[in-house]
Structures are given as structure tokens and as C-alpha cells.
N, C-alpha and C positions, 0 to 999 in steps of 0.2 A: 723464646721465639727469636729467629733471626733476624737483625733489621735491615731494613727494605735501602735497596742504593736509592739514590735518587734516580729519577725520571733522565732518560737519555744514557749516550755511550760518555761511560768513564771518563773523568779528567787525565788521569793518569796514561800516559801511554803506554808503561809497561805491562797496567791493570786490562786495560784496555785489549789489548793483544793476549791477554792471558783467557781476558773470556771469549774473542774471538777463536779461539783454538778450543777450547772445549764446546763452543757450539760447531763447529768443525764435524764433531767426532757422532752429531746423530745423521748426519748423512752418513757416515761409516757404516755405522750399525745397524740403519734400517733398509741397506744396499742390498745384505745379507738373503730378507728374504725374497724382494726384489727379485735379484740374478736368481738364483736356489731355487726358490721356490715356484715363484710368480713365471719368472719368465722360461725357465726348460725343466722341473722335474713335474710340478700339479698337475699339466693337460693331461700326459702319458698317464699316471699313477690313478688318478682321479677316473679315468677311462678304463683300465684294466682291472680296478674294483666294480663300476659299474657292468662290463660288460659279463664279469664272472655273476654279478648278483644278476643279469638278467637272460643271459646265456647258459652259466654252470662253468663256463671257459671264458677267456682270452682270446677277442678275436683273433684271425692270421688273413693274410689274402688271398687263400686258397678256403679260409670255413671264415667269413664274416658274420658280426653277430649284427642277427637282422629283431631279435624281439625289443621291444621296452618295456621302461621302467614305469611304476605310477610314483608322481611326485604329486602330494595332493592334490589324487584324482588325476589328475591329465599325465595322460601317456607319455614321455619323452626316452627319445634318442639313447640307447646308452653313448654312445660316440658324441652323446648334445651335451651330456651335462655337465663336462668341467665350461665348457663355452657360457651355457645358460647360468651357471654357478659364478663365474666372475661378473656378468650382464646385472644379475640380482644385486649381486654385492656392492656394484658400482652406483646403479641406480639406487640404493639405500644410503647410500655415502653420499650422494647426490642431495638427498633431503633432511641427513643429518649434520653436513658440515657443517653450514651458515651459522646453526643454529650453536656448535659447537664453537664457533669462533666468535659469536656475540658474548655468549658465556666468560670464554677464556679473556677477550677485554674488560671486565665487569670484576675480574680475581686479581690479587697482588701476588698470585701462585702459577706463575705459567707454566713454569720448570717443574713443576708436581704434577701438572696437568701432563705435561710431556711424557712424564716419565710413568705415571701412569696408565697413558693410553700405549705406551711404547710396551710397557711389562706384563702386560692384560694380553696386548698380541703374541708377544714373543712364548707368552705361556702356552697360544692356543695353537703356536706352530708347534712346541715342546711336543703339544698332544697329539698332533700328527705320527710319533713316533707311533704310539700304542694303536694306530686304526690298521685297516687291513683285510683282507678277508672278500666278504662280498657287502660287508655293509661301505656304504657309501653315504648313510647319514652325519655321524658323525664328520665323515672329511668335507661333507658339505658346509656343518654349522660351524666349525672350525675355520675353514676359509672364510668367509663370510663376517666372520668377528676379528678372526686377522687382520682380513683387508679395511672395514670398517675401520679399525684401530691405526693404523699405518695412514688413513686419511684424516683422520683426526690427529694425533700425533704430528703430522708434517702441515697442520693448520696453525698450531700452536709453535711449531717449530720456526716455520717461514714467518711469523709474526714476532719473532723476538729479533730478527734479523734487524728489524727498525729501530727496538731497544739497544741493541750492545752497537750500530754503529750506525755515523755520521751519512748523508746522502751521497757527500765522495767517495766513502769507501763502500757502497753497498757491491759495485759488480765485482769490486778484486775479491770481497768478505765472501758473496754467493758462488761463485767463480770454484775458489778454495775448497769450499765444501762439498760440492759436486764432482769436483777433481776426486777428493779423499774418498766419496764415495763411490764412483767405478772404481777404485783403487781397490778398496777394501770387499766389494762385492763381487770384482775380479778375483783375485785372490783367494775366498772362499768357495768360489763356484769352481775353480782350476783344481781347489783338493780333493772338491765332492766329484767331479767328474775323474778325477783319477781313481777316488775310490772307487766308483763306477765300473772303471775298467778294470781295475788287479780285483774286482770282487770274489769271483772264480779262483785265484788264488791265496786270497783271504780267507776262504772256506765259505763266504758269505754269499746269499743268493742276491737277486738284482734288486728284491723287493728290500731286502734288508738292505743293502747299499744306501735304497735311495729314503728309507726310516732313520739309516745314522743320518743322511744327510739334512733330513728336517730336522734333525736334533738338534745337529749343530749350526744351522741357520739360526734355531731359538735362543741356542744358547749366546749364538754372537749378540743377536738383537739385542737380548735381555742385559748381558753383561756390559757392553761398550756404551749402552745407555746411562749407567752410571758416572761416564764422565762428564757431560754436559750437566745431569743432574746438582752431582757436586761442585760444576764449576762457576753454572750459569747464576747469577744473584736475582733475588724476587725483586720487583719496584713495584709502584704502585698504580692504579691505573690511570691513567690520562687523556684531558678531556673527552669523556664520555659523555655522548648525550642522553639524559635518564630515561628512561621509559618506566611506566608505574608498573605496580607489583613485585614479586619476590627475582629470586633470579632469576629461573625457571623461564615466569612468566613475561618477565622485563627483558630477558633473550630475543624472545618471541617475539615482542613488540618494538625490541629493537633492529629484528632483521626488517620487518615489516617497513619502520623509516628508514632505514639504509635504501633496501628498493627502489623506496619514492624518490631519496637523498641521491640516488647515484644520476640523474638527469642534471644536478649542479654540477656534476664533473664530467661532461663532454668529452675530450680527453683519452679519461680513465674507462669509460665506457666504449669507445672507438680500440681504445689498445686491446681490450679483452673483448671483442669481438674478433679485431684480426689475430689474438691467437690462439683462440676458439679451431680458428680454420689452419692453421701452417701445426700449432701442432697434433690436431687429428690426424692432419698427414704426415707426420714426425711419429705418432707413435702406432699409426697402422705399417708403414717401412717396417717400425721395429718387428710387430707384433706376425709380420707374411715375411719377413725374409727368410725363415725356415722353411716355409712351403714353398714358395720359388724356386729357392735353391735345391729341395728336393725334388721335387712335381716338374718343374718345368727345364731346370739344367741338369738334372739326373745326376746331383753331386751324394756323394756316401757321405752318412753319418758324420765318421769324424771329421769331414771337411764341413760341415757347419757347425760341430762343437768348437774350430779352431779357429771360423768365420767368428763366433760370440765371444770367445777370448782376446781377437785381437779387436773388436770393438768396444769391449768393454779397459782395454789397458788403453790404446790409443784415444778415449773421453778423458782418460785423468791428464795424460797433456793436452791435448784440445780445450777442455774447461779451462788449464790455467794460460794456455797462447792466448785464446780469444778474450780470457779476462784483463789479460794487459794489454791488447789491441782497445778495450773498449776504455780504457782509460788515455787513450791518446786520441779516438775519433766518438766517442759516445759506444750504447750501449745499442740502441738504436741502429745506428749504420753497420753497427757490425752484427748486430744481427738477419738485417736483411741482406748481407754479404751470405751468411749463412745458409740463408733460406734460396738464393742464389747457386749457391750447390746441393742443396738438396733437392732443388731441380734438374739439376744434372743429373743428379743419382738415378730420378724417374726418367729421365727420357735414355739414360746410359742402361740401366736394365734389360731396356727396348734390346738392344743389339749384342747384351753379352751371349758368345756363344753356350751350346748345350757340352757341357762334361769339361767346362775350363774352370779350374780352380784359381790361377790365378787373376784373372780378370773380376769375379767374383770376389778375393780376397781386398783388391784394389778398390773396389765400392765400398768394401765391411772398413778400409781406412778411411777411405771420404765421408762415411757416415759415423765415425767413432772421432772426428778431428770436430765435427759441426756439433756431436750429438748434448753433450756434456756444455757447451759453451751457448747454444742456444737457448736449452733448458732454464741454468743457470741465470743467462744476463735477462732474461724474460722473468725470473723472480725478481731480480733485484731492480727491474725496472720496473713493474708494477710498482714494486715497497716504495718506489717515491712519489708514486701517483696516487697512495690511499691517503687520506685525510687523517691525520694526529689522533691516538687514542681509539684507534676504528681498525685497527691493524691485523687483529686474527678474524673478525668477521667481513673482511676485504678480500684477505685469502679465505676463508671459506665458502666466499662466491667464488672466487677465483680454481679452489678447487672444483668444487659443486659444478660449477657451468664446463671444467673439461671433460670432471667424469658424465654429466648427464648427457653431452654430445659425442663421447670416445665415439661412438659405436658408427658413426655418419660415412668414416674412411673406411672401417672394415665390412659396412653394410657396399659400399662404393667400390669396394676391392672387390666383393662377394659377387655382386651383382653383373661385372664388367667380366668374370669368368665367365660366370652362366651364359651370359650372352655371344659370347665369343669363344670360350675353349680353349683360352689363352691368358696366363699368368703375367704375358708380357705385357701386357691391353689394361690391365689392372693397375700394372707397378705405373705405367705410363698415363692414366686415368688420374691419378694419386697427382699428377701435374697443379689441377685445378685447385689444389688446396692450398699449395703454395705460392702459387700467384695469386690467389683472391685475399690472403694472407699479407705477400708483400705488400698489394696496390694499399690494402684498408691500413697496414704498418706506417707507410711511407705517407700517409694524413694525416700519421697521430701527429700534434704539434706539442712535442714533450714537457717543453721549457712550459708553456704555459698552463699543462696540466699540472705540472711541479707546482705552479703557482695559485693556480684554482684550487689543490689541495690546503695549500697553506706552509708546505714546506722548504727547504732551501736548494736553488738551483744550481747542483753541481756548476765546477767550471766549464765541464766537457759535457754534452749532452749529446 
């Protein structure tokens, strides 16, 4: 049996920096299905299996497919169910985190737990490869265990951030890793998208293109997993407060007083409300800039393939400017610096002309310099606001409460079309979330939620 480091980051600072670098590497590798998968191949693929299972074809704009599908019993959309399919999988993620992060503080095995839930998903993108056809069941329970997997995995992930390092260095340590990870999710999506393109001249048809391309999403997942695994060291857990019965059941009853317990931290409870709201409106930007860009500036194809590349290289230096900003003003003021331009972004939408790429490329930079550094210092400034020993069921609220709200900004984007007609009126609506985000931000009073935790108050706040 391996034995366990002691409780906290390293004495050694060579030691130190060596585990910070291999926790580094699962932001790498879970980017993969992220960019790949999540964010531009599933909708399309996921859609043109259903529409063959419920049409016999592939819709076009000239023969759309108007039948549905029954998904037990109730009728749905073929064009609804990659939407309805993430909606499920988020809301299940939603009631399974917490539960999974009281768990993970209760084990002297985090890193197995990681690497577990991390090799369980990567397997089930693997299987992505062999679906096709008109079935759409299996691409559905496959996503859905994926995504599941990837929330738990980065519960367990973002909770050891508190283990391998000190309250000074959490926003440079989260910063770093979020950098590696547009890095490394960039990079893999640029190959899958080129295969994309020379498919035709590979002899390969599009649907296979985009089969290797889950393959090799899994494959990165599953493989670059391995180096945190073997680098990150077990400790043991600390002060936990018990709750009776086995673990199971003591999870349970431990999320149960966390709930009650998080009114002691005033604080911690104001911060993850305000970014409840700024990033709903951080990742509905993300999730409509496609359809903007398409629908309402009438840009081609590859001009939003080249919008997603230079957003995703443009976070890995943003993550790392904004993380050395936040060590000379706090993690706090620069984030709300942040959120300061991504107000911009909403009301700059407003007046980008229709069929201009580069005005458009100019926002996908403003949003790829904030995107990665807000994210980022928003983990690591939670991680000093949760309470000692309490650290993966902190982020498993922490997850749990974005995904059971994602849906508030793109129900907010959805609705402000309807009513108007206008993509512009949406992107500009999306205002409200980052101001109600800033004002509740700019209350938190850091320093003494630092201290209501019980932990120690950086120099910079």
C-alpha cells in the first residue's frame, strides 16, 4: 500500500511544483472532450442520427424533418434531442455531485476517484466511435455517463487543488491549469477539425471523420489522465465532521449538514450566488456564439470554426495574464475587471455589423483573454472560502448549483428571440447577468469569508 503524504502542500518546494504540474495535466485531458465533443461535434451528429431514425434522412432547408421521436413515451423534436440530452445529463449531475464530493472527502483516495470517474468517461466517448446509423439510444446513454463522469471527476479534481497548494498560490496553481487546458483542447479540436476538412480526400466520409474524432477525444481523456494519477499523492482526510452510518449513508447525511452549515459562511454563500449569475452569462456567450454568428451576421462556416480556435488559444494566455494580475490586486478585483468586459462583449454584439468577420474575430479575442482567467480565479477563490476537510463536497455544491441553473441564460437568450426576432436583443439581454453578478461580487467581503472558513489570508485579496 502506498503511504499517504501528510495533510497540506508539500514542504519541499521542488516536491511541491512537481505535484502542482501533474495536477496541471487533468485540465489537459478533460479539455479534449469539452472542445471535441461537447462544444462543436455532439449537437450536429447527435441530430443527424435522430433525424435519420425519425425521418429515414438528414434533414436540409429545402426537406426539413418535421416527424418525432418517442423517448419514453413522449414525443420529442429530432432537432430537440442533442439540447434535451445535455439538459438531462446536467440536471442528473446536478443531484449527483454533492453527493459525490462528500464521498470523495471521507476517502484517503482522491486520485483513484479521479482517475476513475475520468476512465469510465473517456471509455464511454471511446464508444462513441461504434454508434451511428439511426439509433440514437445508445449516443444518448453514452453522453449522459460521459458528461456525468467529467462532473464528477473535476469535483474531485478542483478539491485537491486545496491539498497540493498553499491559499497564496491557489489563483497562479488554477490559473496554470486552465491555461494547459484551452491549450491542450485547442490543439486537439484544430486536428479534428482538419480532419473534417481533408475528409474527402482521406477517402473518409464526414460521419467517419467525426467517429475518429470521438475516438480520439477518448483516447486523449483516458491517456493524459494517467499523469496526475501517478503524480498526485493520497493524504488522508481532514477534519471531517462525521455523520452516522456507512459511507454511502454518512455522504448523505453529510451533504444534508453542509446545507444547514453553509449559513455559518455568509461569505462563501454571497460568492456562489454572484457567480451563479455572471457565469450563466459566461457560458450561454459561449454556448450562442455560433448561432449569432451564423443566424444573425450571416458568417460561413469556417469563419466560426476560426472564431472557436482563436478563442480557445487566446484563454491559454488570458488564464495565465489574468492569473498574475490577480496576484498583484487580488482574485476578486480582477475578476470583476473581467466581468467588466464581458459586458462589453454584450452590448458590443449589439452593433457588430452583418457579414464582418473581423469585428466578430475581435469579440471571439475579448472573450478568449476573460474566458479562461475568470473561470479559473473563480475556482480558486472559492477553494479559500470552503472550510478545511469539506473541500470536494464544497465544489460539488459549487458544481451542482451551475449546472442546475446553466439553463436560466439560454432559456433568457431563447426567450428574448422569440419576442423580438433579433439575435442582437438576446446577446444584449445577457447584460443582466453580469451586472447582477458584478453588484452581488463587489459584497463578497473576501478577507473575512477567508476567515469564517478557518483558513489563511493570502497577502493580496
Amino acid at each position: 500500500m502506498t503511504p499517504l503524504a501528510p495533510p497540506g502542500p508539500l514542504a519541499d518546494p521542488v516536491a511541491r511544483r512537481r505535484e502542482w504540474r501533474s495536477w496541471y495535466f487533468y485540465d489537459w485531458a478533460n479539455s479534449a472532450f469539452v472542445t471535441t465533443v461537447g462544444t462543436v461535434l455532439l449537437g450536429p451528429y447527435l441530430t443527424s442520427v435522430a433525424e435519420r431514425a425519425a425521418c429515414g434522412a438528414v434533414a436540409t432547408a429545402d426537406d426539413p424533418c418535421t416527424q418525432t421521436l418517442s423517448v419514453l413515451g413522449v414525443p420529442v423534436a429530432a432537432g430537440s434531442l442533442s439540447s434535451y440530452t445535455v439538459t438531462f445529463g446536467t440536471l442528473l449531475s446536478a443531484l449527483l455531485l454533492p453527493v459525490i464530493g462528500a464521498i470523495a472527502d471521507r476517502t484517503s483516495h482522491k486520485r483513484q476517484m479521479l482517475a476513475g470517474f475520468a476512465w469510465t468517461g473517456a471509455l464511454a466517448t471511446v464508444l462513441l466511435f461504434a454508434t451511428g446509423g439511426d439509433r440514437w439510444e445508445p449516443i444518448v446513454a453514452l453522453v449522459v455517463v460521459a458528461g456525468i463522469c467529467l462532473g464528477a471527476s473535476s469535483v474531485v479534481y478542483d478539491s485537491i487543488l486545496n491539498d497540493i497548494s498553499a491559499e497564496e498560490d491557489r489563483d497562479s496553481v488554477s490559473s496554470r491549469g486552465w491555461a494547459l487546458g484551452y491549450l491542450g483542447g485547442g490543439l486537439l479540436l484544430a486536428a479534428n477539425l482538419g480532419l473534417l476538412q481533408l475528409a474527402d480526400t482521406l477517402g473518409l466520409t464526414t460521419e467517419q471523420a467525426v467517429h475518429l474524432s470521438f475516438l480520439s477525444a477518448g483516447l486523449w481523456w483516458g491517456l493524459w489522465t494517467l499523469i496526475p494519477f501517478r503524480g498526485l499523492l493520497d493524504r488522508p482526510p481532514e477534519n471531517v465532521a462525521r455523520a452516522e452510518g456507512g459511507l454511502l449513508r454518512s455522504s448523505f447525511g453529510q451533504l444534508v449538514l453542509t446545507l444547514k452549515d453553509l449559513r455559518r459562511y455568509p461569505q462563501t454563500l454571497l460568492f456562489l450566488v454572484a457567480y451563479l449569475f455572471y457565469n450563466d452569462g459566461i457560458q450561454t456567450v459561449i454556448a450562442s456564439a455560433a448561432v449569432f454568428g451564423s443566424r444573425e451576421l450571416d458568417l460561413a462556416e469556417t469563419s466560426l470554426v476560426l472564431a472557436i480556435l482563436v478563442v480557445q488559444f487566446v484563454a491559454f494566455f488570458g488564464a495565465l495574464l489574468l492569473g498574475r494580475l490577480a496576484r498583484r490586486v487580488g482574485a476578486r478585483r480582477t475578476i470583476l475587471g473581467s466581468l467588466v468586459v464581458w459586458g462589453v462583449v454584450s452590448l458590443a454584439g449589439f452593433v457588430v455589423p452583418a457579414g464582418s468577420l473581423l469585428p466578430f474575430l475581435a469579440l471571439s479575442v475579448a472573450i478568449g483573454f476573460v474566458l479562461g482567467g475568470s473561470q479559473a480565479l473563480s475556482r480558486s477563490l472559492f477553494s479559500t472560502l470552503v472550510p478545511r476537510g469539506r473541500e470536494a463536497e464544497y465544489f460539488g455544491l459549487y458544481q451542482a448549483a451551475e449546472r442546475g441553473t446553466s439553463w436560466f441564460g439560454t432559456l433568457t437568450f431563447g426567450l428574448v428571440f422569440q419576442l423580438t426576432g433579433s439575435y442582437r436583443f438576446s446577446i444584449v439581454a445577457l447584460l443582466v447577468f453580469f451586472v447582477v453578478g458584478f453588484v452581488l461580487l463587489l459584497r463578497v467581503d473576501v478577507a473575512r469569508g477567508i476567515r469564517e472558513a478557518g483558513n489563511v489570508v493570502p497577502s493580496v485579496v
